[in-house]
C-alpha positions as CSV (number, residue, x, y, z in Angstrom):
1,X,-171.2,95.3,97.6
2,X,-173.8,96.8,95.4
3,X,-176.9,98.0,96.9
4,X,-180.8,96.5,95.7
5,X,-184.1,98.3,96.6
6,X,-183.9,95.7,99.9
7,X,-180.7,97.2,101.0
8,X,-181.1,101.3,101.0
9,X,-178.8,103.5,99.4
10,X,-178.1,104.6,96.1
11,X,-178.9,101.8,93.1
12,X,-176.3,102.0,90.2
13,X,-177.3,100.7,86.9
14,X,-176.4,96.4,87.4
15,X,-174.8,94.6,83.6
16,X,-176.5,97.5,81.8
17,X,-174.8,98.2,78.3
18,X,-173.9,101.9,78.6
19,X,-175.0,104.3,75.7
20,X,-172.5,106.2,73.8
21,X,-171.5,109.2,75.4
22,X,-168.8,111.2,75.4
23,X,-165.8,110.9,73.0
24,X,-167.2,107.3,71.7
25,X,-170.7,109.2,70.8
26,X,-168.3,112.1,68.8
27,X,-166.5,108.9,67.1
28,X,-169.7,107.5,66.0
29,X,-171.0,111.4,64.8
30,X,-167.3,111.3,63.1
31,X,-168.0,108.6,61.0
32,X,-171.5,109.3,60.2
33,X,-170.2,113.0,58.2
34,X,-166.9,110.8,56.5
35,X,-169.2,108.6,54.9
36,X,-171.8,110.6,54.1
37,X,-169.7,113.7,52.7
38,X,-166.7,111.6,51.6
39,X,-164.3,114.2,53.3
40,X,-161.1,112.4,54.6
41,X,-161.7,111.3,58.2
42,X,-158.8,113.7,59.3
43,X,-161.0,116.5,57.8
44,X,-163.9,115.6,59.9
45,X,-162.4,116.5,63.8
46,X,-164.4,116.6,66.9
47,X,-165.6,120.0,68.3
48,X,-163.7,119.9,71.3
49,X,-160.2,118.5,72.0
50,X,-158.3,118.0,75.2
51,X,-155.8,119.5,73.0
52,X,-157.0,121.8,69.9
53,X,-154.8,120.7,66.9
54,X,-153.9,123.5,64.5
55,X,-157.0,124.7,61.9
56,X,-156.3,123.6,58.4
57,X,-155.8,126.5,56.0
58,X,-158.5,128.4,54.5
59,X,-157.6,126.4,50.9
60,X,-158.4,123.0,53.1
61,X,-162.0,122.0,53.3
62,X,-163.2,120.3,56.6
63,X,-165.6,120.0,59.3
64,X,-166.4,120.0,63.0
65,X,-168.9,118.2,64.8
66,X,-169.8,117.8,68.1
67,X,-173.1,117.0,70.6
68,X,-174.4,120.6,72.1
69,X,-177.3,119.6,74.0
70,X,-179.0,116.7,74.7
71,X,-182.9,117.0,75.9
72,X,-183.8,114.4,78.0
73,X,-188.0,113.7,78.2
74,X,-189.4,114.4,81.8
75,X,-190.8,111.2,83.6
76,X,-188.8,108.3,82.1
77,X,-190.6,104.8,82.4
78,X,-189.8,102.4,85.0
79,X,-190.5,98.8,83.7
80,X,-190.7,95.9,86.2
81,X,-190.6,92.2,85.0
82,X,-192.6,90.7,87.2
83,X,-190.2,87.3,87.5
84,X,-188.7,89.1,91.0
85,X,-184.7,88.2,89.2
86,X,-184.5,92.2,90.4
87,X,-183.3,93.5,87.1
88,X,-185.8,95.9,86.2
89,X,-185.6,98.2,83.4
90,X,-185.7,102.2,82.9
91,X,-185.7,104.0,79.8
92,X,-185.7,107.3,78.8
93,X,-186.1,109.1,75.6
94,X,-183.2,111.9,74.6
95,X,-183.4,114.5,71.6
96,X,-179.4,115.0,70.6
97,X,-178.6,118.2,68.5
98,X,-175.0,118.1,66.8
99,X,-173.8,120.4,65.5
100,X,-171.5,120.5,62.2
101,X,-169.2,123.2,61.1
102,X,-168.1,123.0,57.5
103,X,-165.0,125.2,56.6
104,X,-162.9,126.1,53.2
105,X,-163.9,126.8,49.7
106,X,-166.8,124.3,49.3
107,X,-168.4,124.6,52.6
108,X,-171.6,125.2,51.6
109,X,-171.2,122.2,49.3
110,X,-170.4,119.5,52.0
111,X,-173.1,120.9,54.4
112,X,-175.8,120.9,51.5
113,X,-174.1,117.2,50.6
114,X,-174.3,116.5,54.6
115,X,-178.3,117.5,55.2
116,X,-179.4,115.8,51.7
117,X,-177.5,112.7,52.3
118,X,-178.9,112.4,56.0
119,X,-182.2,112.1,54.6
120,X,-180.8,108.7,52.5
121,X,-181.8,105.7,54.9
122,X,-178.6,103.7,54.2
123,X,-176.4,106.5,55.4
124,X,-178.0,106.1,58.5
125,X,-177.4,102.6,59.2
126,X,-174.3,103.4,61.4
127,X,-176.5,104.9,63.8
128,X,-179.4,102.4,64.1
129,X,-177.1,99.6,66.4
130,X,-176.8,102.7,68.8
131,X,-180.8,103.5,68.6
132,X,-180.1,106.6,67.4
133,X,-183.0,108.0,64.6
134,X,-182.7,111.2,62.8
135,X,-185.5,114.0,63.6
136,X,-184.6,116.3,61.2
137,X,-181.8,118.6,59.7
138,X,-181.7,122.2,59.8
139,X,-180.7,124.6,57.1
140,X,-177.3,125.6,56.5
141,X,-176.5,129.2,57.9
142,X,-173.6,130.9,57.2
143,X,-171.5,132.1,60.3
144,X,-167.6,132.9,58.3
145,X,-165.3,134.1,60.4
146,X,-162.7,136.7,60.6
147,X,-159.1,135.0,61.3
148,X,-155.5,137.2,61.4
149,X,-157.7,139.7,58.5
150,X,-159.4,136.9,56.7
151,X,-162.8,136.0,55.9
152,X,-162.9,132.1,56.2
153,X,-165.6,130.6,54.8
154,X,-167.8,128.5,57.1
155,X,-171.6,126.9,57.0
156,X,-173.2,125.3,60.2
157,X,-175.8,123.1,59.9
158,X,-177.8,122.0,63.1
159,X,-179.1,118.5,63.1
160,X,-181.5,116.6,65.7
161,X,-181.5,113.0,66.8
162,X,-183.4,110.7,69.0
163,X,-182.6,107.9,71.1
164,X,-184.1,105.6,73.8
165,X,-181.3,105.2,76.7
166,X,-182.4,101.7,78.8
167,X,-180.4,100.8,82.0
168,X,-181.1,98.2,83.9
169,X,-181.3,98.2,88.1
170,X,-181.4,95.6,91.1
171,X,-185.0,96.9,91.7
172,X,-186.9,94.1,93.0
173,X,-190.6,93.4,92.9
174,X,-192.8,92.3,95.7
175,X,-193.7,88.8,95.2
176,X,-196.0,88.3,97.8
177,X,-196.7,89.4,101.3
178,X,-198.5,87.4,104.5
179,X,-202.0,89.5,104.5
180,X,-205.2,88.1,103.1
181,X,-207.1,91.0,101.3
182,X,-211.0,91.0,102.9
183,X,-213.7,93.0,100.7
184,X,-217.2,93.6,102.0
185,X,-219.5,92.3,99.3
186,X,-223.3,93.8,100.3
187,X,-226.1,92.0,98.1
């Protein structure tokens, strides 16, 4: 049995829609860069694998992405109803920062392509179901790497997003209470 504010204990979120997190929040991320760079969605991998798939070739252009710190605001908001149904709300405010890694011969291409096309309202309808707003986009910084005595060519571009996470709990509101307030009225 799930514990209320009448019962002690912990409170777990009650019928709350989760946010995206995780490998689903990656997938959405994944999509946004496919449609907005047009690279094949193969091309366009998540940061971090359970099991790291062989890097194209240095001829192959691609990208990864990936969430590297979310910021959550101090003191989120605690929102009570007032009906005493005990599903009050709480939402907080969280600043994402992805980060994308464009790799091969047009790298610096796709990540210009990437931050320009960010800034285009319809290319960030995907993200708008998932409250998800973008901040702003960095600039492109060059960061090639040395693999088996070869430069390849790479351009990371740093971009921040903000959403409001709600969850609701079994919080419930006091209703009444059998005391009679008495103020001293002097005239």
């Amino acid at each position: 049995m799930a514990n209320d504010s009448s019962t002690g204990g912990y409170i777990l979120p009650a019928g709350s829609p989760a946010p995206l997190e995780d490998a689903a929040l990656d997938a959405l991320f994944q999509q946004v860069v496919v449609g907005v760079t047009g690279l094949p969605g193969a091309m366009v991998r998540p940061r971090w694998q359970p099991t790291a798939p062989k890097q194209p070739e240095p001829s192959v252009n691609w990208c990864a992405i990936g969430v590297t710190h979310i910021d959550p605001d101090d003191y989120p908001v605690e929102v009570h109803d007032g009906t005493g149904n005990g599903q009050d709300d709480y939402a907080v405010h969280e600043a994402l920062l992805v980060l994308a890694s464009f790799y091969g011969p047009n790298a610096m291409s796709f990540c210009k392509v990437m931050r320009d096309g960010l800034y285009i309202a319809q290319n960030r309808e995907a993200l708008t179901p998932q409250g998800i707003t973008l901040t702003d986009v960095g600039k492109p910084v060059a960061a090639p790497e040395l693999v088996n005595q070869q430069w390849i060519r790479r351009y990371d571009v740093e971009i921040r997003f903000r959403r409001k996470v709600e969850r609701t709990y079994p919080i419930l509101n006091i209703l009444s209470a059998p005391f009679e307030i008495d103020t001293d009225t002097h005239a």
